[in-house]
N, C-alpha and C positions, 0 to 999 in steps of 0.2 A: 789856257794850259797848252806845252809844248807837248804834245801829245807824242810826236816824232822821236824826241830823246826818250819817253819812256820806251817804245814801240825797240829803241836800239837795244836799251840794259835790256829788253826781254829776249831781243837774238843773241847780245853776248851770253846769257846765263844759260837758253838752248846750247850754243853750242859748245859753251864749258861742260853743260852734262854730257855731250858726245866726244868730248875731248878734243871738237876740230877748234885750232889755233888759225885757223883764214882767217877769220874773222878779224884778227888784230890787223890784218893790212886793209881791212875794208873797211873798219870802223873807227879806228884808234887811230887819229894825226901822227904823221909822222914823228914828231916829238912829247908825244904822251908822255906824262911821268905814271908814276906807281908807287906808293908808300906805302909800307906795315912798318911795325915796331923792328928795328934791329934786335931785338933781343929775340923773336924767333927766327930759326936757322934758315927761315927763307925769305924773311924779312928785308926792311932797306929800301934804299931811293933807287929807282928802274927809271930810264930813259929811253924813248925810241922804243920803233917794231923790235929790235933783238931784244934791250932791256925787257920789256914786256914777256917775250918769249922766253928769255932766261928765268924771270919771275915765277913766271906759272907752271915752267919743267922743276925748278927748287924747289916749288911748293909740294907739286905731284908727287917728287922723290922721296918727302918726308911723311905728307899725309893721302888719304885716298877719301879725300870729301866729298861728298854730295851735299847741295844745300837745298834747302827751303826757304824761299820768298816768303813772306808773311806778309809786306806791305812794300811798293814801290810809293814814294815822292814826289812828286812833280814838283820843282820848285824852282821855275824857269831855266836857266843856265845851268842846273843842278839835276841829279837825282839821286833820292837818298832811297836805298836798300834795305829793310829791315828785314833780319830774319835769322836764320840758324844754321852751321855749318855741323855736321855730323859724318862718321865715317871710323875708319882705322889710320891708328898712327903707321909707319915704316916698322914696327913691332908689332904690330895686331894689338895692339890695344885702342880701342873703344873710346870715342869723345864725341858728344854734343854738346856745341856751345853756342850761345848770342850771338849774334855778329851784324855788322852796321858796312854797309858799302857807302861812300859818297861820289859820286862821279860827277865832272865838269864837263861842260861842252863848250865848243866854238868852231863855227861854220858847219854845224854840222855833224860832227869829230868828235871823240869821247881825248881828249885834253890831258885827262887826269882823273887819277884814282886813288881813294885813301880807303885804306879795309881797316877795320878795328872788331879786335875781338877781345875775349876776357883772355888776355894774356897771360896771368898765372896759373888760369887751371889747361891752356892749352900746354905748357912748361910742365907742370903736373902730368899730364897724359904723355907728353913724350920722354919724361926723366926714365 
């Protein structure tokens, strides 16, 4: 088991709860990608340290999430996230939902990132 890649999702998600974005130039290759559904408004394909940064300021703008890990992955080159995203929309309204992180590595580098959630009822909380 790559022990190392888990050890990193666990500093990125520390310091998502603290809101510090360093972390994207220390851990994320400089050509990182990023994918959610375009059908959420912070959704889309992210590129690079800026994409990433843009990413997660769009996401911030519209919701105010804290998550819960439930289970990390280890699935060598990979780690998958299990767990649940909860918080206020940009309206105060109230959502807890599922959610599945999958992140890539190479040399080291978190590569890429695909977030999936139950998209219709996140659509539902912010209508």
């Amino acid at each position: 088991m790559s022990n190392s890649n888990v050890d990193i999702i666990k500093r990125v998600y520390d310091a998502f709860q603290t809101r510090d974005f360093g972390v994207i130039g220390e851990l994320f290759d400089p050509q990182v990608e990023i994918h959610q559904s375009e059908l959420l408004p912070w959704g889309g394909h992210f590129k690079g340290h800026e994409g990433a940064v843009a990413f997660f300021t769009e996401l911030l703008r519209n919701i105010d999430p804290q998550l819960t890990v439930e289970r990390l992955i280890d699935a060598g080159d990979h780690v998958v996230e299990i767990g649940r995203t909860a918080g206020l929309t940009a309206a105060a309204v109230p959502f807890d939902l599922p959610e599945i992180h999958v992140w890539e590595f190479s040399g080291g580098k978190i590569v890429r990132m695909e977030i999936y959630i139950d998209t219709p009822a996140m659509l539902a909380h912010l209508a």
